[in-house]
DSSP file (Angstrom, degrees, kcal/mol; ACC not computed):
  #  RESIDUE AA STRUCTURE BP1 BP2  ACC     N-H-->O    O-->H-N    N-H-->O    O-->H-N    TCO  KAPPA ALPHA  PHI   PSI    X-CA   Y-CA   Z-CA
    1    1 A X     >        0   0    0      0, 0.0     4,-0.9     0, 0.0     5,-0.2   0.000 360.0 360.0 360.0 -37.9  -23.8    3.7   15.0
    2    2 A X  H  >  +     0   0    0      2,-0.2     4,-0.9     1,-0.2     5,-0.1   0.745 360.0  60.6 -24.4 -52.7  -26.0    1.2   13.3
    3    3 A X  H  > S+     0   0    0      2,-0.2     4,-2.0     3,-0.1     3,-0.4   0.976 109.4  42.5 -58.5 -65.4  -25.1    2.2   10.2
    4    4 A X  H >> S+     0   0    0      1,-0.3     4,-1.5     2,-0.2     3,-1.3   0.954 109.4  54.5 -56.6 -92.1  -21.2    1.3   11.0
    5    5 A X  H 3X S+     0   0    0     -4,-0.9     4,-1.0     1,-0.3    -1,-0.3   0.661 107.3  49.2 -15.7 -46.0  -21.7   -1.8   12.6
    6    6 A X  H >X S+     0   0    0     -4,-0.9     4,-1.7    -3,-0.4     3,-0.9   0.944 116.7  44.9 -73.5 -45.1  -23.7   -3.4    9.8
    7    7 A X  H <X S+     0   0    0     -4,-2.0     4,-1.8    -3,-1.3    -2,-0.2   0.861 108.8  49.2 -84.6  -4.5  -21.3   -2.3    7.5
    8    8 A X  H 3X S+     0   0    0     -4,-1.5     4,-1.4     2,-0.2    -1,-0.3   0.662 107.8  60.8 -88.3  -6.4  -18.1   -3.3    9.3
    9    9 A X  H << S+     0   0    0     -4,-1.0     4,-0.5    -3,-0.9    -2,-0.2   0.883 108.3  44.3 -79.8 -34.5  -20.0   -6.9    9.7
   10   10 A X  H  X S+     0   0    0     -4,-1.7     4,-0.9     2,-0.2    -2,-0.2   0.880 116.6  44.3 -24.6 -66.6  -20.0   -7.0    5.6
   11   11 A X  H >< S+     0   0    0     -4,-1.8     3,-0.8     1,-0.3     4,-0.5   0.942 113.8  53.1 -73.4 -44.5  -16.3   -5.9    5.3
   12   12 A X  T 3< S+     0   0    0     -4,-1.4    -1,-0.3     1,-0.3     3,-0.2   0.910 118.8  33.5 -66.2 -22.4  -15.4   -8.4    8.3
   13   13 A X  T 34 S+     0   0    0     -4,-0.5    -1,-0.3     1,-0.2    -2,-0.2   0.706 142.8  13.5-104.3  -3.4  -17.0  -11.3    6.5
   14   14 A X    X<  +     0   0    0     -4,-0.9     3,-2.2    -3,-0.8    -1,-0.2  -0.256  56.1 177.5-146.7  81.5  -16.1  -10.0    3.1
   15   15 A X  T 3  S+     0   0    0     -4,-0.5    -4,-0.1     1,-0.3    -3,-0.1   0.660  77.1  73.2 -78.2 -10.0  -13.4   -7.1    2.8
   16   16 A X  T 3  S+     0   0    0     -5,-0.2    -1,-0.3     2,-0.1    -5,-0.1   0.763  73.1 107.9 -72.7 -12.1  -13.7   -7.3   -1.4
   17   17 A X    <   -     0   0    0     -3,-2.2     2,-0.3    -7,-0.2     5,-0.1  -0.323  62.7-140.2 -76.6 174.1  -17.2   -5.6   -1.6
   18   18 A X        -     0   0    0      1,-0.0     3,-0.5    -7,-0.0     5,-0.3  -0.689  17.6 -96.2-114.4 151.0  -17.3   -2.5   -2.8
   19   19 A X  S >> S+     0   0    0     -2,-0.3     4,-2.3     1,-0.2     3,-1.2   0.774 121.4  49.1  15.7 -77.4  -19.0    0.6   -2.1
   20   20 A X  H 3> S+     0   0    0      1,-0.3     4,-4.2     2,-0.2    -1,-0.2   0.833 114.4  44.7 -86.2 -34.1  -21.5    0.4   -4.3
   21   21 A X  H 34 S+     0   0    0     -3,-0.5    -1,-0.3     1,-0.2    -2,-0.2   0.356 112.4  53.0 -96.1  18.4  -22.5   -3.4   -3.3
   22   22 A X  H <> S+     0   0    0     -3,-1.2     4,-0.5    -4,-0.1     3,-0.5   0.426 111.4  51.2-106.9 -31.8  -22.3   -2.6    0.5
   23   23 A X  H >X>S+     0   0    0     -4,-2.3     5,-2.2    -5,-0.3     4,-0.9   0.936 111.6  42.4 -68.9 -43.9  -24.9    0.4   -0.4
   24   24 A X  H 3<5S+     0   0    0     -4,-4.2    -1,-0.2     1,-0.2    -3,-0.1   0.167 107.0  61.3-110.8  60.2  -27.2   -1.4   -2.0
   25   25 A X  H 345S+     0   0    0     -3,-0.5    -1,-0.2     0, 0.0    -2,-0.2   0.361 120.5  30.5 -91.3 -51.7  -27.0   -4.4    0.7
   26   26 A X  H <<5S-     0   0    0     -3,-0.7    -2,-0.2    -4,-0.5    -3,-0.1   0.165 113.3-116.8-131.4   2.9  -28.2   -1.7    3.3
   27   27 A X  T  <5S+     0   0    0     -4,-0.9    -3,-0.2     1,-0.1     2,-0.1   0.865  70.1 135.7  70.6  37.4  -30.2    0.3    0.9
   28   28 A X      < -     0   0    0     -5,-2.2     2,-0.4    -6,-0.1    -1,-0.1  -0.392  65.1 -86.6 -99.9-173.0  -27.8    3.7    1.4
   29   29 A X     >  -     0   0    0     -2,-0.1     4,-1.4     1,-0.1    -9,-0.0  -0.859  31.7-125.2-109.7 149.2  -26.3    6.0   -1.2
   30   30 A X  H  > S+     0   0    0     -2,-0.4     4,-1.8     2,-0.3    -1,-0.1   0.634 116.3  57.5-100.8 -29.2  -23.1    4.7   -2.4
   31   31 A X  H  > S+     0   0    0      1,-0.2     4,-2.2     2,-0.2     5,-0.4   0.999 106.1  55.0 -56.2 -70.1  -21.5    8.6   -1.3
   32   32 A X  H  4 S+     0   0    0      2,-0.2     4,-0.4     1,-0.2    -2,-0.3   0.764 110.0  43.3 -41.1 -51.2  -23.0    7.6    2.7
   33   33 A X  H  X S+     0   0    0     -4,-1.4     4,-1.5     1,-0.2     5,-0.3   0.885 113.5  53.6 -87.5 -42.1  -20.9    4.0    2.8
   34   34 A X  H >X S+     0   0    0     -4,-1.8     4,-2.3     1,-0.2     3,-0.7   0.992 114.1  39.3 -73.7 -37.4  -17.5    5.6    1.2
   35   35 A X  H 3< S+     0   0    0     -4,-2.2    -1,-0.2     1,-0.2    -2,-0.2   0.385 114.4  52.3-101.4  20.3  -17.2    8.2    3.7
   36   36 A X  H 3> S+     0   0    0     -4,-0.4     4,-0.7    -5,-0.4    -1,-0.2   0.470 111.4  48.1 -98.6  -2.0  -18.3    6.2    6.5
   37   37 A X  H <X S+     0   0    0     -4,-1.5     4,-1.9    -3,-0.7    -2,-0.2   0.685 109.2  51.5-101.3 -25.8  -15.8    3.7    5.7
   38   38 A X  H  X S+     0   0    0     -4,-2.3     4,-1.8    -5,-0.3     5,-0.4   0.846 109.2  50.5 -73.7 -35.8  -12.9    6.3    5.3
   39   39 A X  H  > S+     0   0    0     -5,-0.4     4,-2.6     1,-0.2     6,-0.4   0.999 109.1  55.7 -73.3 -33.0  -13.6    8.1    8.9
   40   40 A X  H  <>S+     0   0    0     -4,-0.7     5,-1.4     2,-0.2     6,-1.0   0.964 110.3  41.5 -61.9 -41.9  -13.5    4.4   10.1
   41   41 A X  H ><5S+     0   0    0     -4,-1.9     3,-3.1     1,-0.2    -2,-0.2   0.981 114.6  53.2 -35.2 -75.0  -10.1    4.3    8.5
   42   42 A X  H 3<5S+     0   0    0     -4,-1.8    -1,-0.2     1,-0.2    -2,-0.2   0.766 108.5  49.8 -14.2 -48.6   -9.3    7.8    9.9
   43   43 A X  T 3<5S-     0   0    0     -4,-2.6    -1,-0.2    -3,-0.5    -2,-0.2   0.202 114.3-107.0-125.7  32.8  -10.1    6.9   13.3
   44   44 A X  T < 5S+     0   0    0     -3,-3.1    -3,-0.2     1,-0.1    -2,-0.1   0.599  89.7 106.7  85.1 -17.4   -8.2    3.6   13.8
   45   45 A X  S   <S+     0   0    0     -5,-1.4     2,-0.4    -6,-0.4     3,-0.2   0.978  76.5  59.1 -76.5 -50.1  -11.6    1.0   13.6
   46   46 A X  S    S+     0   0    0     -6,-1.0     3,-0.1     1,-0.2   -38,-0.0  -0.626  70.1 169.1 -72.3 143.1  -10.8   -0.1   10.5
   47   47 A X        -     0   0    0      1,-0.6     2,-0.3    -2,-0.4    -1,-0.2   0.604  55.5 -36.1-120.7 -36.3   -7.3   -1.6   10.9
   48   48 A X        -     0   0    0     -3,-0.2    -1,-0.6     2,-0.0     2,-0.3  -0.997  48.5-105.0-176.1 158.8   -6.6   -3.4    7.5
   49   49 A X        -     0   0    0     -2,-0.3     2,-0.4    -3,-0.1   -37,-0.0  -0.713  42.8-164.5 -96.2 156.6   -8.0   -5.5    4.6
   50   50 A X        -     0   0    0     -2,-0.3     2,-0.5     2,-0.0   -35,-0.3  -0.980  26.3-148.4-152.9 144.8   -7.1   -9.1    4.6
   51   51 A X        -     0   0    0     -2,-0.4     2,-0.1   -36,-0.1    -2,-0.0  -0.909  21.5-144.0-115.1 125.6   -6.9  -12.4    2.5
   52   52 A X        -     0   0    0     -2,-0.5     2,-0.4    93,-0.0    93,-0.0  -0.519  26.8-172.2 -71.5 130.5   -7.5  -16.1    4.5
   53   53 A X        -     0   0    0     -2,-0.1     2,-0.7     4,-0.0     3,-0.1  -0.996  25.7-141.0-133.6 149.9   -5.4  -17.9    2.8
   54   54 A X     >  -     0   0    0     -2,-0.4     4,-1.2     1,-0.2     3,-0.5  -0.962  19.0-168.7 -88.2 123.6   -5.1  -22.1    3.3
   55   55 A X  H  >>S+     0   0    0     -2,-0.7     5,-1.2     2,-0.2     4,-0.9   0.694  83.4  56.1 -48.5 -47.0   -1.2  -22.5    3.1
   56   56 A X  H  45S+     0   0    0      2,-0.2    -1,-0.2     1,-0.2    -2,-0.1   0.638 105.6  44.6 -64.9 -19.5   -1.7  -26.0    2.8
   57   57 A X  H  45S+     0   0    0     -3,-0.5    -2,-0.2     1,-0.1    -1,-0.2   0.816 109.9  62.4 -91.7 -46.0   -4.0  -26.1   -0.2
   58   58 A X  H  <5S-     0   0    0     -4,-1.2    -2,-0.2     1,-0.1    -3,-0.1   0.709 113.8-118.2 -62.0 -23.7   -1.6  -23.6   -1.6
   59   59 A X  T  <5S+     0   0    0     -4,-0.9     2,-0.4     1,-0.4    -3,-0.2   0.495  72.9 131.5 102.9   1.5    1.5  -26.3   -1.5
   60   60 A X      < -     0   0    0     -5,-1.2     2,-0.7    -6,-0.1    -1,-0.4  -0.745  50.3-140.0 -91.4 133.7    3.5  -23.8    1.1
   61   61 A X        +     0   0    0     -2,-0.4     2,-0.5    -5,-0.1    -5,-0.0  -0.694  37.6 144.0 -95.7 113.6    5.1  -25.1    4.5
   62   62 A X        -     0   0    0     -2,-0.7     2,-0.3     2,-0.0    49,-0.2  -0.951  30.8-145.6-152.1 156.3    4.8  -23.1    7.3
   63   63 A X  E     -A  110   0A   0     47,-3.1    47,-3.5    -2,-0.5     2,-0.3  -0.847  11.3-164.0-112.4 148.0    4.3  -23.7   11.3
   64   64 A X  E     -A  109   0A   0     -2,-0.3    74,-3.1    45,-0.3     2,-0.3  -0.938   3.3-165.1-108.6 155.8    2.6  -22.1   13.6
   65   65 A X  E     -AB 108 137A   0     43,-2.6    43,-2.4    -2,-0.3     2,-0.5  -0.956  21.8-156.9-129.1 144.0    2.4  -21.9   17.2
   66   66 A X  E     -A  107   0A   0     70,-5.4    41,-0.2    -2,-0.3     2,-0.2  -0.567  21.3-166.6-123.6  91.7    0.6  -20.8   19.7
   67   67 A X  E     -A  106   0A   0     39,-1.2    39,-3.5    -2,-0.5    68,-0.2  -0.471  16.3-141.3 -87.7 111.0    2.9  -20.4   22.8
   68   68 A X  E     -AC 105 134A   0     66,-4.1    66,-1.4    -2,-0.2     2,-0.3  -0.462  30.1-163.7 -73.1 156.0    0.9  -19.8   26.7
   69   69 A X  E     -AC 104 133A   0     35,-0.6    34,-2.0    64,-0.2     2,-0.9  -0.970   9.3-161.8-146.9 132.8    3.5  -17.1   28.2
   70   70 A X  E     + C   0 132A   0     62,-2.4    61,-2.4    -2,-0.3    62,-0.8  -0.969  22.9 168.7-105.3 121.5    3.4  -16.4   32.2
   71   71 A X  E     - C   0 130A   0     -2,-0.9     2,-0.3    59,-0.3    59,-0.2  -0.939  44.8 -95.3-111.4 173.5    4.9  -13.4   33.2
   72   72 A X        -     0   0    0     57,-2.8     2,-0.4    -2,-0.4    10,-0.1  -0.606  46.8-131.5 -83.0 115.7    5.6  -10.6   36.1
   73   73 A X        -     0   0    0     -2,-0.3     6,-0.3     7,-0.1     3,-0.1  -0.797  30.3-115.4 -60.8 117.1    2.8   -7.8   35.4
   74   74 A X  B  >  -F   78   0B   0      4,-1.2     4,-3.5    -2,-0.4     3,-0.5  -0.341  25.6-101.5 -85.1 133.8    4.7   -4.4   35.4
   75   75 A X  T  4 S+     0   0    0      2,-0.2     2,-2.4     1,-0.2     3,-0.3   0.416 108.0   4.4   3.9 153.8    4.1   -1.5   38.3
   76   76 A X  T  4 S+     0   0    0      1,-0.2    -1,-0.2    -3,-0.1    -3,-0.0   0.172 132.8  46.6 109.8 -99.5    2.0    0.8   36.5
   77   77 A X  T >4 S-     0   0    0     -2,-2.4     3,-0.5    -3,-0.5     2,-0.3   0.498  79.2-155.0-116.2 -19.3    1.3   -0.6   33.0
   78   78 A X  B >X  -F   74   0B   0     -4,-3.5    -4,-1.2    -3,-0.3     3,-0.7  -0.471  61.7 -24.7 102.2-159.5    0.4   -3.9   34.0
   79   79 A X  H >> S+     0   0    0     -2,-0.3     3,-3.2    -6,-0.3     2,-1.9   0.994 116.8  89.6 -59.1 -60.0    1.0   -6.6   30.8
   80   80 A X  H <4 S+     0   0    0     -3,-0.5     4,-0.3     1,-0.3    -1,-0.2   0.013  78.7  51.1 -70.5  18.3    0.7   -4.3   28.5
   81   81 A X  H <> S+     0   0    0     -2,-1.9     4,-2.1    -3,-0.7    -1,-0.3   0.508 114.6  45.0-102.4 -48.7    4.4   -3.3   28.3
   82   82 A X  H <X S+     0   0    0     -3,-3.2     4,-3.9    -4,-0.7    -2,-0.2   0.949 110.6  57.2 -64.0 -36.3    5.5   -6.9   27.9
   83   83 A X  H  X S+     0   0    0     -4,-1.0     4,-1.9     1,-0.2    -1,-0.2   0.833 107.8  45.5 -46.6 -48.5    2.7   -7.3   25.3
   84   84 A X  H  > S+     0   0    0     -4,-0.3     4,-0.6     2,-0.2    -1,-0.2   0.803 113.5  46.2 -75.4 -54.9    4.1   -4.4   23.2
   85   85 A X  H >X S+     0   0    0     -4,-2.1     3,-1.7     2,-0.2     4,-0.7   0.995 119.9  47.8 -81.9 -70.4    8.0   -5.7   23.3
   86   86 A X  H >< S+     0   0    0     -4,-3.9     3,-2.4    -5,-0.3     6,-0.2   0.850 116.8  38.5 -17.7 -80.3    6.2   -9.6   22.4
   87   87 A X  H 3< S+     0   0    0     -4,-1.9    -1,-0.2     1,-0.3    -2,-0.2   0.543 101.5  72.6 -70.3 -10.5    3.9   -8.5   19.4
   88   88 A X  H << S+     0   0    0     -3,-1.7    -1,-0.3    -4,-0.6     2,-0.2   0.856  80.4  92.6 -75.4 -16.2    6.9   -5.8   18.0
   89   89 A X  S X< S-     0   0    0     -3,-2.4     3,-2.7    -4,-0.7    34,-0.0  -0.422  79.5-143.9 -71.8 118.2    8.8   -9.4   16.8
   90   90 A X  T 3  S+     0   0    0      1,-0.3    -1,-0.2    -2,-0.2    -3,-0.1   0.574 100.2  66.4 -74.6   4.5    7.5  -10.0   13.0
   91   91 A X  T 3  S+     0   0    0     28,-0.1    18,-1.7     1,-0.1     2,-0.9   0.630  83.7  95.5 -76.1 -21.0    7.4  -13.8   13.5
   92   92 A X  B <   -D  108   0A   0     -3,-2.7    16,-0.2    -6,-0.2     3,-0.2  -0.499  51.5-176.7 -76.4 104.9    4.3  -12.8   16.2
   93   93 A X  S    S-     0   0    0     14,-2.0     2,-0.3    -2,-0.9    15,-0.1   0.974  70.9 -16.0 -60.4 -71.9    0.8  -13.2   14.2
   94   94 A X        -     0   0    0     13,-0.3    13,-2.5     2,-0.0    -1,-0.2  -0.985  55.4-145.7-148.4 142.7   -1.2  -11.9   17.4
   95   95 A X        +     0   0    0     -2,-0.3     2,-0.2    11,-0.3    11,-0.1  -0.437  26.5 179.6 -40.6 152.4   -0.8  -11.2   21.5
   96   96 A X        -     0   0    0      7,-0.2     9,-2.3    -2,-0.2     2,-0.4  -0.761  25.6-127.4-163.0 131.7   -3.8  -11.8   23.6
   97   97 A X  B     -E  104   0A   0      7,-0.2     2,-0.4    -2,-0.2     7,-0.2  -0.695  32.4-173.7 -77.3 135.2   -4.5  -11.5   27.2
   98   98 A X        -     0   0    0      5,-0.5     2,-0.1    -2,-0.4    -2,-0.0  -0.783  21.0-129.8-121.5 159.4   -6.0  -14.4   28.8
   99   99 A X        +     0   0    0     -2,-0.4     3,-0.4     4,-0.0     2,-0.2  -0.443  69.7  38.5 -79.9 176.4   -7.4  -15.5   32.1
  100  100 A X  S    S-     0   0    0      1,-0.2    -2,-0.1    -2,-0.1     0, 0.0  -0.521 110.6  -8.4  68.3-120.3   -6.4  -18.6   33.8
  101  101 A X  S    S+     0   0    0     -2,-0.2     2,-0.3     2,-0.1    -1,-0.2   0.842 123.3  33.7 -95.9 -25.3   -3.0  -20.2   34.2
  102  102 A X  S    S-     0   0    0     -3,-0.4   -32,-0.2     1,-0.1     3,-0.1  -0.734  72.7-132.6-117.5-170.9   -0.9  -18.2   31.9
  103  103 A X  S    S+     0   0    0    -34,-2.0    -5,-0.5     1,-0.3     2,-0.4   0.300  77.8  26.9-107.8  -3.1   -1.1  -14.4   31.0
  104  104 A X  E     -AE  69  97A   0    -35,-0.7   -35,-0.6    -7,-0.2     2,-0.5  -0.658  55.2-144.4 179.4 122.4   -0.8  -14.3   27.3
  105  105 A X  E     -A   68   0A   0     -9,-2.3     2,-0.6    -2,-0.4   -37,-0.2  -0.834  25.6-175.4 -67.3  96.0   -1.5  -16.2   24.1
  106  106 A X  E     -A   67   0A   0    -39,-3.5   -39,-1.2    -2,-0.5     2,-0.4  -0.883  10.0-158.3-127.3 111.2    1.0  -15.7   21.4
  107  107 A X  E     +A   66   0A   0    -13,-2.5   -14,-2.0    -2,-0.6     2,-0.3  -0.638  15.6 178.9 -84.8 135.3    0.8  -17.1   18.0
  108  108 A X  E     -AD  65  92A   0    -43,-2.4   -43,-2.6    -2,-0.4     2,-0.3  -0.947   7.6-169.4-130.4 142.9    3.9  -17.5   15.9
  109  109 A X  E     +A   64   0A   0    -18,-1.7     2,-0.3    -2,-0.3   -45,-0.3  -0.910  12.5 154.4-133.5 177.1    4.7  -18.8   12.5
  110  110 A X  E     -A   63   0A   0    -47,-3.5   -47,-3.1    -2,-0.3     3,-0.1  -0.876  54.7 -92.0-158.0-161.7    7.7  -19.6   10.5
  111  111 A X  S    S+     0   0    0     -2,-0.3     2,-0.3   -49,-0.2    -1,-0.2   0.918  99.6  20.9 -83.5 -48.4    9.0  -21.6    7.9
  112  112 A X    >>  -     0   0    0      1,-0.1     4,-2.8   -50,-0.1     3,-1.7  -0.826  67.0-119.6-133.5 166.0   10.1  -24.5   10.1
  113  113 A X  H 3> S+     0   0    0     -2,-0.3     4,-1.3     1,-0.3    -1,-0.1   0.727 118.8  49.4 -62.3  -8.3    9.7  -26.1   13.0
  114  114 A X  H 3> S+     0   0    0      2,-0.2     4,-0.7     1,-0.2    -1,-0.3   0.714 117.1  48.1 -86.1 -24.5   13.7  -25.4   14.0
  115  115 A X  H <> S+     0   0    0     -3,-1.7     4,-1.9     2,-0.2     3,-0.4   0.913 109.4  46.1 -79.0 -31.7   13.0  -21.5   13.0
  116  116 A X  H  X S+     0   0    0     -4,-2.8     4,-1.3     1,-0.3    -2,-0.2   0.927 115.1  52.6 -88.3 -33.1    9.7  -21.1   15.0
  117  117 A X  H  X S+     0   0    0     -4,-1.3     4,-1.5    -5,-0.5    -1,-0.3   0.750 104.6  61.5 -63.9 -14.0   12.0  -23.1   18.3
  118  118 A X  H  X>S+     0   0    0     -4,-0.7     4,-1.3    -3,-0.4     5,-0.6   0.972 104.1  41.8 -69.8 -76.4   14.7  -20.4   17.8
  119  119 A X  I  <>S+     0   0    0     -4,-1.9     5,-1.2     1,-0.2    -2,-0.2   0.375 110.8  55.2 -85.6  15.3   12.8  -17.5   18.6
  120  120 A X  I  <>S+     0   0    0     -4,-1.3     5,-1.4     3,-0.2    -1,-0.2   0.814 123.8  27.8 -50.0 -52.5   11.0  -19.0   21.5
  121  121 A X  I  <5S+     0   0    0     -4,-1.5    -2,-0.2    -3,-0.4    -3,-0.2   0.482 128.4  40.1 -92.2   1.0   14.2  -19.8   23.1
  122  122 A X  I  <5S+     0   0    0     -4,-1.3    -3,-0.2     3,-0.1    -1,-0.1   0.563 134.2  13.8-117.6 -16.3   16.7  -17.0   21.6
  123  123 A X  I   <S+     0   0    0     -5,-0.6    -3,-0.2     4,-0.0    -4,-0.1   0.876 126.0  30.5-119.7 -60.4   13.7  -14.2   22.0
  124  124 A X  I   <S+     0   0    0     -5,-1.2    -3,-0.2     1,-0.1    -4,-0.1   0.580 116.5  48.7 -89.6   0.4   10.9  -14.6   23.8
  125  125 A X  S   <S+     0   0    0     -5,-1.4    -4,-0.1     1,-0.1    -1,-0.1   0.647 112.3  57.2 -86.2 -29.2   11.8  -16.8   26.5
  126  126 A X  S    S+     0   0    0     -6,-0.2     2,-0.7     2,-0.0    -2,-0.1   0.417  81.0 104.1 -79.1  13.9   14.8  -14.5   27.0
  127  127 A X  S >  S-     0   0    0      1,-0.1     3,-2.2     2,-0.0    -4,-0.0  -0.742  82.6 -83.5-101.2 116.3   12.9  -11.2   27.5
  128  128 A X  T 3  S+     0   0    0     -2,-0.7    -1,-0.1     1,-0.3     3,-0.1   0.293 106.3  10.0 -28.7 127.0   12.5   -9.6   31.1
  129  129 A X  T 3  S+     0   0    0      1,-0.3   -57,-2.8   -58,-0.1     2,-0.8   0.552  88.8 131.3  70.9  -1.2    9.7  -10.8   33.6
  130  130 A X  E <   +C   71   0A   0     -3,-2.2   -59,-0.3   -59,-0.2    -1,-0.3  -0.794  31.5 178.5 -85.0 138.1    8.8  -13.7   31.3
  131  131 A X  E     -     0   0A   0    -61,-2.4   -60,-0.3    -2,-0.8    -1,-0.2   0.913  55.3 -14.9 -94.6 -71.1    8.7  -16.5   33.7
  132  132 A X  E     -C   70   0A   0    -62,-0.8   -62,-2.4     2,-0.0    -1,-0.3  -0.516  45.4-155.0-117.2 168.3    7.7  -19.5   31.4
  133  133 A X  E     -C   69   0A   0    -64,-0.2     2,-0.6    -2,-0.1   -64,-0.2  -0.973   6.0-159.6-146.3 164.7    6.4  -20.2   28.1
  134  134 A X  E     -C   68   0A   0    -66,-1.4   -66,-4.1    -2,-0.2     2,-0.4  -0.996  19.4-145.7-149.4 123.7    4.5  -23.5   27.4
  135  135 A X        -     0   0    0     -2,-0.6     2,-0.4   -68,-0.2   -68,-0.1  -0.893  15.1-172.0-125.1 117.2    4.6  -24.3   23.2
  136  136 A X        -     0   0    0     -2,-0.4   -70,-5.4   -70,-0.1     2,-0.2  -0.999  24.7-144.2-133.2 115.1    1.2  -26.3   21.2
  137  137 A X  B     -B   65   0A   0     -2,-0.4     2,-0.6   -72,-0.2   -72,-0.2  -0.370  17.6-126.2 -65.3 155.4    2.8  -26.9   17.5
  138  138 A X        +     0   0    0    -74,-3.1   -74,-0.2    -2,-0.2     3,-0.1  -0.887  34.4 176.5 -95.9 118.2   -0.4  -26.3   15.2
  139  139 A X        +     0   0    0     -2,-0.6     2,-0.2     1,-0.3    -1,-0.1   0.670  59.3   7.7-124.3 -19.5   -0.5  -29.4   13.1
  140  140 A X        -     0   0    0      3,-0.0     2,-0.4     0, 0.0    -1,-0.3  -0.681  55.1-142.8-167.9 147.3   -3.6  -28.7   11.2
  141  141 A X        +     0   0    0     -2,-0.2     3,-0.1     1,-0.1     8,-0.1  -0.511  25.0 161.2 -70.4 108.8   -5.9  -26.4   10.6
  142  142 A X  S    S+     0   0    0     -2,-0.4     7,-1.7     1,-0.4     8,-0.8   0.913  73.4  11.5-120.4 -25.2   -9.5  -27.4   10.2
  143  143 A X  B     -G  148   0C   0      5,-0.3     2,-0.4     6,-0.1    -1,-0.4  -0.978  68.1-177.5-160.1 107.6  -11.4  -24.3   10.7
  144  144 A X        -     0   0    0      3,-2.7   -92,-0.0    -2,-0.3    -3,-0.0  -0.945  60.1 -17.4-141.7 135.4  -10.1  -20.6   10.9
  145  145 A X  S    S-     0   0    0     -2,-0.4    -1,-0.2     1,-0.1     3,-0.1   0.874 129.5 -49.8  60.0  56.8  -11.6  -16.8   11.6
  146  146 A X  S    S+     0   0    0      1,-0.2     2,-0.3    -3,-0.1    -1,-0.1   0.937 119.9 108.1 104.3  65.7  -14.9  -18.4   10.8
  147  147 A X        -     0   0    0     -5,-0.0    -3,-2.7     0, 0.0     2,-0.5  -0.685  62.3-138.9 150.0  94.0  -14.1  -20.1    7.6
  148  148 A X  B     -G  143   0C   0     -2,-0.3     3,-0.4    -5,-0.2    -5,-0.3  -0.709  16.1-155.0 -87.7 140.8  -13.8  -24.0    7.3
  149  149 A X  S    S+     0   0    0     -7,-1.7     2,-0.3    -2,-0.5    -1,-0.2   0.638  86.4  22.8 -89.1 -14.2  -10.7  -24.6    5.1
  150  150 A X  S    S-     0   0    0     -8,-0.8     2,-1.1   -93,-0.0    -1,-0.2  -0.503  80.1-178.4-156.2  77.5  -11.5  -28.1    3.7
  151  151 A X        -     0   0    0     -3,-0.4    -3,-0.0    -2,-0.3    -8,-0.0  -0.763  12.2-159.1 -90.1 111.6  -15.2  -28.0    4.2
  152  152 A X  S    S+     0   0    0     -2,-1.1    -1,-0.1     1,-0.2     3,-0.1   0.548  83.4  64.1  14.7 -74.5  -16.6  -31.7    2.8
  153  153 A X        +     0   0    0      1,-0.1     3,-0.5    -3,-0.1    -1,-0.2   0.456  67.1  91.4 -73.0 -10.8  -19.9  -30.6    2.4
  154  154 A X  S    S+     0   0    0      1,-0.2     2,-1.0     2,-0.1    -2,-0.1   0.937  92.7  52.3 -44.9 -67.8  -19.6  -27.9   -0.4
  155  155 A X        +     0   0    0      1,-0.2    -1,-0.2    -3,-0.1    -3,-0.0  -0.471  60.5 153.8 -56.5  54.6  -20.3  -30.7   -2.8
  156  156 A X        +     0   0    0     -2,-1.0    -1,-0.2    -3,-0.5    -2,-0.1   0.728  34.3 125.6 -95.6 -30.0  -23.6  -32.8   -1.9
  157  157 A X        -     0   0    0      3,-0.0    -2,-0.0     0, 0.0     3,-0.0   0.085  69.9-111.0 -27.7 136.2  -24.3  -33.9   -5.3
  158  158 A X        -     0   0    0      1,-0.1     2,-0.4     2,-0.0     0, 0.0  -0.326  31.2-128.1 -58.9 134.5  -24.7  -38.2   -5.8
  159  159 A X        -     0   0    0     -3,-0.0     2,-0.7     2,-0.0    -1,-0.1  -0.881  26.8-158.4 -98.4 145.8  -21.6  -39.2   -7.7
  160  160 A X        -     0   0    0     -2,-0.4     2,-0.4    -3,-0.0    -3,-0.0  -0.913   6.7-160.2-129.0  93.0  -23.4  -40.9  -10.2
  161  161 A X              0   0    0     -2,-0.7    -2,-0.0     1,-0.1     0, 0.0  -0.756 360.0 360.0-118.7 150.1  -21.0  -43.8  -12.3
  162  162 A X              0   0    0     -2,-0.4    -1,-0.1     0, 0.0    -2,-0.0   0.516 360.0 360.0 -61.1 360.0  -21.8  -45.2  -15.5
């Protein structure tokens, strides 16, 4: 259990290493890391590889949102029915249950701000047992999944002019 945890803390903070530079990282045999990283595939931990990308650096417009959503918990199943019908929409980046004043965090992007207001009001606002939804546009990004996107300090060198 050790084993996996150190290496899913690797993958999470860099999904490009390889095998062979995750084995000798943790001082395993290169065999031991590939087929502990396929039964984590196999059994659902690992979900997916991913690239951060900044969109902004990259010269591409898109919005996000992150939209509080209150709704009637279902007999039963509780949120997790509403959650499932939310997160099937492919404009939703992630669901989350929260504590406090609303029930669920939902981030959404689009191309524009008229696209990402469409499916608040034409989709998810219309959708059984939501009672409200309460909408904070993202208008920049300074810091994301651990990762500052226009980190300042990279460069400390003295500019030095002739």
């Amino acid at each position: 259990m050790i084993v996996r945890k150190r290496i899913l803390e690797l993958l999470e903070n860099d999904s490009k290493l390889t095998d062979y530079q995750i084995s000798t990282m943790l001082g395993m045999k290169k065999e031991e890391v590939k087929k502990e990283i396929g039964e984590m595939e196999e059994e659902g931990i690992i979900l997916r590889y991913s690239t951060l990308v900044n969109w902004e650096k990259a010269g591409v417009e898109k919005v996000s949102a992150l939209i509080d959503v209150k709704v009637v918990p279902q007999r039963d199943v509780g949120f997790d029915e509403i959650a499932e019908r939310i997160y099937r929409f492919p404009e939703v980046r992630s669901v989350i249950l929260m504590s406090g004043g609303y029930d669920l965090s939902v981030e959404v992007m689009g191309k524009s701000i008229k696209e990402v207001a469409r499916f608040i009001s034409q989709k998810l606002a219309t959708i059984e047992h939501v009672q409200s939804t309460m909408t904070h546009f993202v208008l920049k990004r300074y810091k994301q999944h651990g990762v500052i996107l226009n980190d300042k300090e990279k460069d400390r060198r003295q500019v030095i002019c002739p």
